[in-house]
VMD Tcl script that draws the C-alpha trace (Angstrom):
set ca {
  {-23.86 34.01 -19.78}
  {-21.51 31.55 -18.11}
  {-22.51 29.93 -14.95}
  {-20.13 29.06 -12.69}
  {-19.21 25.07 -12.34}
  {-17.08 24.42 -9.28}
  {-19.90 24.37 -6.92}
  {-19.32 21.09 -5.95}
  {-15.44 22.23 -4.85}
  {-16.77 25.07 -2.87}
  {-18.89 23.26 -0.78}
  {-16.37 20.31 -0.25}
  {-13.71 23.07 1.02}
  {-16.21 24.83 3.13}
  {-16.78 21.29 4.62}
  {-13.14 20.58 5.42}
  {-13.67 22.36 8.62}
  {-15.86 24.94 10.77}
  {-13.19 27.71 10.71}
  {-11.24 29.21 7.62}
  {-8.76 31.39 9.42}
  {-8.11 34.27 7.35}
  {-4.37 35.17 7.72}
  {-2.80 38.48 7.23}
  {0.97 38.03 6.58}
  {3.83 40.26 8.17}
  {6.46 38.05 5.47}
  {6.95 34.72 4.03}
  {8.47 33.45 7.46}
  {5.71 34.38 9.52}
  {3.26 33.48 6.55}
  {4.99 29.96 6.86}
  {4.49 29.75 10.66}
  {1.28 30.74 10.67}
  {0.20 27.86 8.21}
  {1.76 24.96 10.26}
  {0.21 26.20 13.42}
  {-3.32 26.22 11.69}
  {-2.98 23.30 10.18}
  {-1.51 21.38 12.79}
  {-4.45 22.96 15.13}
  {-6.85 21.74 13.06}
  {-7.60 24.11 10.52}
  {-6.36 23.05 6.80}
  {-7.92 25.77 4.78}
  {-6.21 28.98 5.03}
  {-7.54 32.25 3.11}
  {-4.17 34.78 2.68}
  {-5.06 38.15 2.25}
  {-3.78 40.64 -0.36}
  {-3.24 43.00 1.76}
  {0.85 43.44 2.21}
  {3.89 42.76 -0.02}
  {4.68 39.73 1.35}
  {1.44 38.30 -0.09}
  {2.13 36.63 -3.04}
  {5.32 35.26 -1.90}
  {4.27 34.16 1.19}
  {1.18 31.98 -0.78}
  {3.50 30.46 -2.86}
  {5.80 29.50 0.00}
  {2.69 28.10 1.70}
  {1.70 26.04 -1.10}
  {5.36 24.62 -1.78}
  {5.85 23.80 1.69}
  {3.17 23.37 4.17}
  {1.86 19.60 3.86}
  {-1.78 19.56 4.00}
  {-2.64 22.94 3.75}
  {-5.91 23.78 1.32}
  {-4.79 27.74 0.32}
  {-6.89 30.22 -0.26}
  {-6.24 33.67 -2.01}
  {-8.21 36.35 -0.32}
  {-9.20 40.08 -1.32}
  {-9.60 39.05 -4.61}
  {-11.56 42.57 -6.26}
  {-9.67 42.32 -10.13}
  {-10.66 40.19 -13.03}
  {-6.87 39.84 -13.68}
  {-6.06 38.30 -10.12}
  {-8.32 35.29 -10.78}
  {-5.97 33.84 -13.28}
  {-3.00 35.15 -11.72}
  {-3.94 33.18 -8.39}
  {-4.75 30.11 -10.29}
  {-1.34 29.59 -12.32}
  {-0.18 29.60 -8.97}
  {-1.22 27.16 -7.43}
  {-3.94 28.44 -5.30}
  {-6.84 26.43 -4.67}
  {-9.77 28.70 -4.15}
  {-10.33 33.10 -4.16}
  {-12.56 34.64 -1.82}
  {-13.71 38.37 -2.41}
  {-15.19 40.68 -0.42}
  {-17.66 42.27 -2.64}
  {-18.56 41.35 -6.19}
  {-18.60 44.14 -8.95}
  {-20.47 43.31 -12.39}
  {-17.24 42.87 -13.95}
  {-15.73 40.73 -11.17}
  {-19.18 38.47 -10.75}
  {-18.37 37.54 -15.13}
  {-14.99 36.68 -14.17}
  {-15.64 34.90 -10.64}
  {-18.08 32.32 -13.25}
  {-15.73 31.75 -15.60}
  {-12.94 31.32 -12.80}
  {-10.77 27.91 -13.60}
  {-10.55 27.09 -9.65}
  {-13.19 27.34 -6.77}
  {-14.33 30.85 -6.10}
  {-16.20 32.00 -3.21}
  {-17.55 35.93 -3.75}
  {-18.73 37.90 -1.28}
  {-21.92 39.46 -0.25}
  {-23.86 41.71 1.72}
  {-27.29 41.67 1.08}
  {-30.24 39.63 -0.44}
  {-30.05 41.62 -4.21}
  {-26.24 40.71 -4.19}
  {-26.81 37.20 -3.44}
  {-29.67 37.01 -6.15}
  {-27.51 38.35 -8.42}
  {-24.73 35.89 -8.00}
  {-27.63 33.38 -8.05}
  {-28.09 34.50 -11.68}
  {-24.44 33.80 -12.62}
  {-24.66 30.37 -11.25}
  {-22.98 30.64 -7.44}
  {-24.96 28.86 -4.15}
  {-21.91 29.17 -2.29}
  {-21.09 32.85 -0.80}
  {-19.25 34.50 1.75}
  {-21.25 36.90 3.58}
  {-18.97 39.98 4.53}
  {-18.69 41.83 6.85}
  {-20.64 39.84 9.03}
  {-21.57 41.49 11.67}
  {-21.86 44.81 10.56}
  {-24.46 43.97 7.50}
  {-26.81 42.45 10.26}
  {-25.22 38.90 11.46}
  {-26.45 35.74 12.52}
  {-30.02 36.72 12.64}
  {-30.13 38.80 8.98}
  {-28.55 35.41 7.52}
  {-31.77 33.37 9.24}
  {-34.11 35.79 7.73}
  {-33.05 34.87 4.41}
  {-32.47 31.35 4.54}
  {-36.17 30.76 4.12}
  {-36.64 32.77 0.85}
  {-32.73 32.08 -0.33}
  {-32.80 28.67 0.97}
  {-30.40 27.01 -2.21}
  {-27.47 29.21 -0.53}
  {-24.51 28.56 1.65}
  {-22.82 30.93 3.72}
  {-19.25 31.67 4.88}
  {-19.97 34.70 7.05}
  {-16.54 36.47 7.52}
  {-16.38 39.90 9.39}
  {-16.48 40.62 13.31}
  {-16.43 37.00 14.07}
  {-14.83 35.72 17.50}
  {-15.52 32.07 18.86}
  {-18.40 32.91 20.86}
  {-20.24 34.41 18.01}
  {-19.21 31.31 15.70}
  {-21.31 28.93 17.55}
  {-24.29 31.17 16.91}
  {-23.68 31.27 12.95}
  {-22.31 27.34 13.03}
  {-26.17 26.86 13.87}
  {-27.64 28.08 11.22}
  {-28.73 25.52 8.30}
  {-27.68 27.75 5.65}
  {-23.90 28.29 7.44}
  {-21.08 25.56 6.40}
  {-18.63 27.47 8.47}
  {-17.11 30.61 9.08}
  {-14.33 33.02 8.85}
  {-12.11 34.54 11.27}
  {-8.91 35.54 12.46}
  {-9.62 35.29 16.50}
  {-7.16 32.65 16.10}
  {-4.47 35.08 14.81}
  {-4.21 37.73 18.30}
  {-1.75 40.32 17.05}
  {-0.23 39.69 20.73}
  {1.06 36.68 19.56}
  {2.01 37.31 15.80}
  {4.18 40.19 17.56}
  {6.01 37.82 19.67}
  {6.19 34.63 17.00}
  {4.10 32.84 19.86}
  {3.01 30.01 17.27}
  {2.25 27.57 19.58}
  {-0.58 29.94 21.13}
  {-1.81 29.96 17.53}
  {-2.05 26.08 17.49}
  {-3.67 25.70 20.77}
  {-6.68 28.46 19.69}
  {-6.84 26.60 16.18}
  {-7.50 23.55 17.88}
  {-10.52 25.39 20.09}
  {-11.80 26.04 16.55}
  {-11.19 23.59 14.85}
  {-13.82 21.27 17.43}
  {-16.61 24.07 17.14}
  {-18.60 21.88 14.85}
  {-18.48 18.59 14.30}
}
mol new
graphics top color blue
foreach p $ca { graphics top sphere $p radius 0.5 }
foreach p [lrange $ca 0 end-1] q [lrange $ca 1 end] { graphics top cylinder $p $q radius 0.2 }
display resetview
């Protein structure tokens, strides 16, 4: 079995900052605008979710063009997407589950790769294949802050992003946790503003995030 390597990687882009805003993109314009008003709020590390045509194209603009932005692919549930991703030019995948198949490929995965979980079993699993690093999705709904304290006793090599029904009140809860290097959200992201291109309302609530945790 190969055991995943980039541990190290994970953990330094986990560290980068309390928040990893997880962006859903209307097209490579508003994908662009989004990333500046992150990063310039405070918030470098940017998971992009597969979840609308404008994607991919809107990732590669992103990674092109926006100085010091750390990108992230998200929704990553294919084998054939991790390699895919990586030629170009992503710097980390995030899924939100991790299939047998997908757990192989996620440890053999040539850039840092942060899978997701739900329970204890899952995490134990991923344990097996190498991983300390893990999102834990959906947040909320799989039992929160307090489910993630239960386990940090008995699980206590692991690091969590929790992702999932996060706002900024329930961040600092999580952000407290010893086994939580930050978190992921898109409270940052209203749809109120993304519908009016109010960008600068997206930097001003990336900076409230980005000073969560020092």
């Amino acid at each position: 079995m190969t055991l995943y390597r980039h541990t190290p990687a994970t953990l330094a882009m986990m560290a980068k900052a309390p928040v990893i805003p997880v962006m859903t993109v209307a097209s490579v314009a508003d994908g662009l605008a989004q990333a500046r008003a992150l990063v310039a709020g405070g918030l470098p590390v940017l998971e992009i979710t597969l979840r609308t045509p404008a994607a991919m194209e809107a990732i590669a603009a992103i990674i092109a063009e926006v100085e010091g932005a750390v990108v992230g692919v998200g929704t990553i549930t294919k084998p054939e997407q991790i390699e895919a991703c990586a030629r170009m030019g992503a710097t980390f995948l995030v899924s939100p589950g991790t299939s047998p198949a997908l757990a192989r490929a996620a440890a053999e995965s040539p850039i840092a790769f942060l899978p997701g979980i739900a329970t204890a079993s899952e995490a134990m699993t991923l344990m097996d294949y190498g991983f300390t690093a893990l999102k834990f999705f959906p947040a909320e709904a799989a039992g929160g802050a307090k489910y993630l304290s239960s386990i940090g006793g008995p699980l206590a090599d692991l690091r969590f992003c929790p992702t999932g029904g996060i706002d900024a009140e329930k961040a600092k809860t999580y952000l407290a946790l010893k086994n939580v290097v930050c978190v992921g959200g898109s409270w940052m992201l209203p749809a109120s503003a993304l519908s009016t291109g109010d960008y600068g309302r997206i930097e001003l609530l990336a900076r409230e995030a980005s000073a969560l945790k020092a």
